[in-house]
ZADO-1210 file (C-alpha; in nm, 4 decimals, padded with zeros to 6 digits):
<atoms>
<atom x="00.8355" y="-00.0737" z="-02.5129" code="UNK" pos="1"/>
<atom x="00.5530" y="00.1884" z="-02.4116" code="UNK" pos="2"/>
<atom x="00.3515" y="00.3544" z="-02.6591" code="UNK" pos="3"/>
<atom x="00.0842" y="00.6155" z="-02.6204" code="UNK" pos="4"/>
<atom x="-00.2746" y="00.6300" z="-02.6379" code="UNK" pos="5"/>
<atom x="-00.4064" y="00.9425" z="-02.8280" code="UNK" pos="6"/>
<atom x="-00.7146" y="01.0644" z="-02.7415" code="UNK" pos="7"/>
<atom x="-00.9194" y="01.3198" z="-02.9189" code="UNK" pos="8"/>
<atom x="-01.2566" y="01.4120" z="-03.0485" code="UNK" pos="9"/>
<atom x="-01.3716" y="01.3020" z="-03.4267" code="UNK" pos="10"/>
<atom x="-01.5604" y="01.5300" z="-03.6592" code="UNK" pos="11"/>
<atom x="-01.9238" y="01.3919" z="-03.5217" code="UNK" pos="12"/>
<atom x="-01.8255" y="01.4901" z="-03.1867" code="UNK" pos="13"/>
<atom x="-01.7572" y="01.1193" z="-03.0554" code="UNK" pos="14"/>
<atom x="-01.4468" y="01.0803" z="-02.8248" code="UNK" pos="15"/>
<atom x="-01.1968" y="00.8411" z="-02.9601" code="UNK" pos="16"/>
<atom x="-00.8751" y="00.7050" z="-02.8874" code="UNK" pos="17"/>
<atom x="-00.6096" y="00.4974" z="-03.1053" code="UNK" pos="18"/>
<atom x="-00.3092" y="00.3345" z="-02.9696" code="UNK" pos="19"/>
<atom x="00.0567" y="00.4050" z="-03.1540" code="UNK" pos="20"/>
<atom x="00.3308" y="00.1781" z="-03.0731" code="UNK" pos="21"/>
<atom x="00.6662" y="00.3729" z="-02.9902" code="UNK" pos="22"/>
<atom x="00.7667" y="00.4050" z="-03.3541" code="UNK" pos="23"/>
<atom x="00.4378" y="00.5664" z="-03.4102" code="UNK" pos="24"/>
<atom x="00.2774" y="00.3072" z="-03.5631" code="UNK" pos="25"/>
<atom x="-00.1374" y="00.2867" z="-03.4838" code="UNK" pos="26"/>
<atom x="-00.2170" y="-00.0463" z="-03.3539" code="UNK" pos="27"/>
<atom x="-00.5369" y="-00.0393" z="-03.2976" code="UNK" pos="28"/>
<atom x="-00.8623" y="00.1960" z="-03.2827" code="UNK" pos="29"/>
<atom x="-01.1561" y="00.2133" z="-03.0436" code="UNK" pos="30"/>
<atom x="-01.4978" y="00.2729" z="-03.1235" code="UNK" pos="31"/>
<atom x="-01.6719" y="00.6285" z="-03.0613" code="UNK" pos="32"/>
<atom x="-01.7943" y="00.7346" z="-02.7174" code="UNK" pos="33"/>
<atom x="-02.0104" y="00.9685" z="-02.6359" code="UNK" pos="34"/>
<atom x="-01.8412" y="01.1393" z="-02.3573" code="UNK" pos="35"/>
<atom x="-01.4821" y="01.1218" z="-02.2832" code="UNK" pos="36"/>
<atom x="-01.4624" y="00.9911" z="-01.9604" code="UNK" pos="37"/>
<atom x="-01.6404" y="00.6570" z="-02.1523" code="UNK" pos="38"/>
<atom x="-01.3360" y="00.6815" z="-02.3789" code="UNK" pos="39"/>
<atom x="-01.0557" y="00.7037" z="-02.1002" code="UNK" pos="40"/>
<atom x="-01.2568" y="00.3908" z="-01.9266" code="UNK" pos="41"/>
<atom x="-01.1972" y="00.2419" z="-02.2624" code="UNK" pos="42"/>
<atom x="-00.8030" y="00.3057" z="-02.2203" code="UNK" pos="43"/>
<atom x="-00.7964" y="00.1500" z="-01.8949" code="UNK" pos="44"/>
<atom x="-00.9636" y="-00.1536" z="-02.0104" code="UNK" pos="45"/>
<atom x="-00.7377" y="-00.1706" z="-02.2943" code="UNK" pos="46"/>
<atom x="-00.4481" y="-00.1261" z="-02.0667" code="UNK" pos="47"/>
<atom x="-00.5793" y="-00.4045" z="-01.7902" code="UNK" pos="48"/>
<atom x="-00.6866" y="-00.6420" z="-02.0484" code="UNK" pos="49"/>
<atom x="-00.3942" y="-00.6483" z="-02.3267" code="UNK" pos="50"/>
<atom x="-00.1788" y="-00.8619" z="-02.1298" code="UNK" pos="51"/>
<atom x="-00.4026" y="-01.1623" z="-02.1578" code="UNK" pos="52"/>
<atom x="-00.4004" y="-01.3892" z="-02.4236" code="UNK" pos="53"/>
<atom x="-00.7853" y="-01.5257" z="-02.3895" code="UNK" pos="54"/>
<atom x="-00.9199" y="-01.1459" z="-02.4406" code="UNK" pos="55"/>
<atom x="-00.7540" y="-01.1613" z="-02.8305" code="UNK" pos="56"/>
<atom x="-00.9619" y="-01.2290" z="-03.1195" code="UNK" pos="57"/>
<atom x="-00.7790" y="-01.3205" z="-03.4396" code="UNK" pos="58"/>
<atom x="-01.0211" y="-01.3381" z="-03.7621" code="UNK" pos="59"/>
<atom x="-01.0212" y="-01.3211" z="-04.1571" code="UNK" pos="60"/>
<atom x="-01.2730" y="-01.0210" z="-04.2550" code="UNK" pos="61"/>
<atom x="-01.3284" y="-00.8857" z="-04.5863" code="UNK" pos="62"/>
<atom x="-01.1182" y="-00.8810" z="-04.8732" code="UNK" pos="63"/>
<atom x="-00.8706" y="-01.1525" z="-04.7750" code="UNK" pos="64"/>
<atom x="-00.7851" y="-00.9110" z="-04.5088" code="UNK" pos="65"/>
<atom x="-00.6745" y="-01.0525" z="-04.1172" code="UNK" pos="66"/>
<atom x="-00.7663" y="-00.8498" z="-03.8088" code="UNK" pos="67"/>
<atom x="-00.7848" y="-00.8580" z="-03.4145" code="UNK" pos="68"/>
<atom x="-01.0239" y="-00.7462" z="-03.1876" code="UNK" pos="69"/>
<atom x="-00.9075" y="-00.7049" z="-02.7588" code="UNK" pos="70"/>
<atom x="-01.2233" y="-00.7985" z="-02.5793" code="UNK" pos="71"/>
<atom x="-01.3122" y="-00.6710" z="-02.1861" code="UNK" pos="72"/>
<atom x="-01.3860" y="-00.9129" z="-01.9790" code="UNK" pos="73"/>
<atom x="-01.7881" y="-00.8250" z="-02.0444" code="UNK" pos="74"/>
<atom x="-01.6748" y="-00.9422" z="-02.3920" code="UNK" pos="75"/>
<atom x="-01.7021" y="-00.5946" z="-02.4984" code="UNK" pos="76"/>
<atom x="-01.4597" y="-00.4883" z="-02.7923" code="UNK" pos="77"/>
<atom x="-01.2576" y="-00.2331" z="-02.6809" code="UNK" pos="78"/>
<atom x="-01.0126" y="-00.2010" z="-02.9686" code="UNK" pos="79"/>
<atom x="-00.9691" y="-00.2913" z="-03.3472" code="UNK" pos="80"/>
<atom x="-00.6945" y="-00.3182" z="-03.5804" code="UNK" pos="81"/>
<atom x="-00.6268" y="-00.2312" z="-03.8679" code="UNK" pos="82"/>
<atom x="-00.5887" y="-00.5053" z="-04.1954" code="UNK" pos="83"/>
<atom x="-00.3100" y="-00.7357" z="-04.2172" code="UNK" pos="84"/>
<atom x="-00.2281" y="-00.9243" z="-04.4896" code="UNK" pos="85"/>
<atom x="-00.1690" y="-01.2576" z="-04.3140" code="UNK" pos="86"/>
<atom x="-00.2763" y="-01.4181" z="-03.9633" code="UNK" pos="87"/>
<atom x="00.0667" y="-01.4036" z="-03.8800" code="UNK" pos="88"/>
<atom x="00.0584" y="-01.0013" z="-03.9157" code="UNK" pos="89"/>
<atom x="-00.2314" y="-01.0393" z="-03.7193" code="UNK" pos="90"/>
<atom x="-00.1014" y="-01.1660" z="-03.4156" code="UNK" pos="91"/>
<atom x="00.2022" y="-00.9903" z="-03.4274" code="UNK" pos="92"/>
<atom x="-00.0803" y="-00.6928" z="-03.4086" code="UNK" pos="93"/>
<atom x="-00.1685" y="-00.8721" z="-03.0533" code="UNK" pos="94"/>
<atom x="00.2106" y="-00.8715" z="-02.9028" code="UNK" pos="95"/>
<atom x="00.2506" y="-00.4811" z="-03.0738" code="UNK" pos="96"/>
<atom x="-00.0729" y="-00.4439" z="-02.7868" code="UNK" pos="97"/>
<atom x="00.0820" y="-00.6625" z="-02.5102" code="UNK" pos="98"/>
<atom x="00.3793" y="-00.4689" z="-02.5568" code="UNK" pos="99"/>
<atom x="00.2674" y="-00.0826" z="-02.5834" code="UNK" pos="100"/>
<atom x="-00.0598" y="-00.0496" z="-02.3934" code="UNK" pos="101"/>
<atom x="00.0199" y="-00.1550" z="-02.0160" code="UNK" pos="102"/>
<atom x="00.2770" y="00.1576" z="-01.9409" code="UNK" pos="103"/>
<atom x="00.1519" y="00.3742" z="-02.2423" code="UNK" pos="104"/>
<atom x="00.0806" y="00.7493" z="-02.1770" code="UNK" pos="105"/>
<atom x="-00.2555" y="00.9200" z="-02.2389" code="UNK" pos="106"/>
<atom x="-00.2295" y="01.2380" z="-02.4739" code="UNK" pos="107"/>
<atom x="-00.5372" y="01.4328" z="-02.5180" code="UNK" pos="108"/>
<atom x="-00.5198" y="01.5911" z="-02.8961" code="UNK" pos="109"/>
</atoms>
């Protein structure tokens, strides 16, 4: 199940990108970049690294909220999700990413 990467330019001029699983859903965000060839490096480390179990990071944040972070092998985040209400939502979150990101287009919005 391939999803798609959407990247695109927020209003502070930082290149983003946010992965949507095949029903559209977002998965997970990535942090700004300044340029967008650091944001397409970002993709392919998100594509090379969600496959591996040992780059997930499952935690309680805030407000009784669960989240993951993928992690480059630098230990780098390299994308965020959004709040879950349970760790279980949480690393269902991880297989939506081990799923979708691999063979996932890139649009450019």
């Amino acid at each position: 199940m391939a999803g798609k990467f959407e990247l695109y330019q927020d209003k502070a001029g930082e290149y983003r990108f946010r992965l949507n699983a095949s029903n559209g859903e977002i998965i997970g965000t990535s942090e700004g970049y300044k340029a967008k060839s650091g944001a397409a490096n970002g993709i392919e480390s998100v594509k090379k690294n969600a496959p591996l179990d040992e780059r997930y990071e499952v935690f309680e944040g805030k407000s009784d909220k669960w989240y993951f972070n993928l992690k480059s092998a630098n230990h780098q985040v390299v994308l965020s999700s959004q709040g879950y209400t349970s760790k279980n939502g949480a690393e269902s979150g991880t297989n939506a990413v081990k799923r979708a990101a691999p063979d996932a287009a890139v649009i450019e919005e």
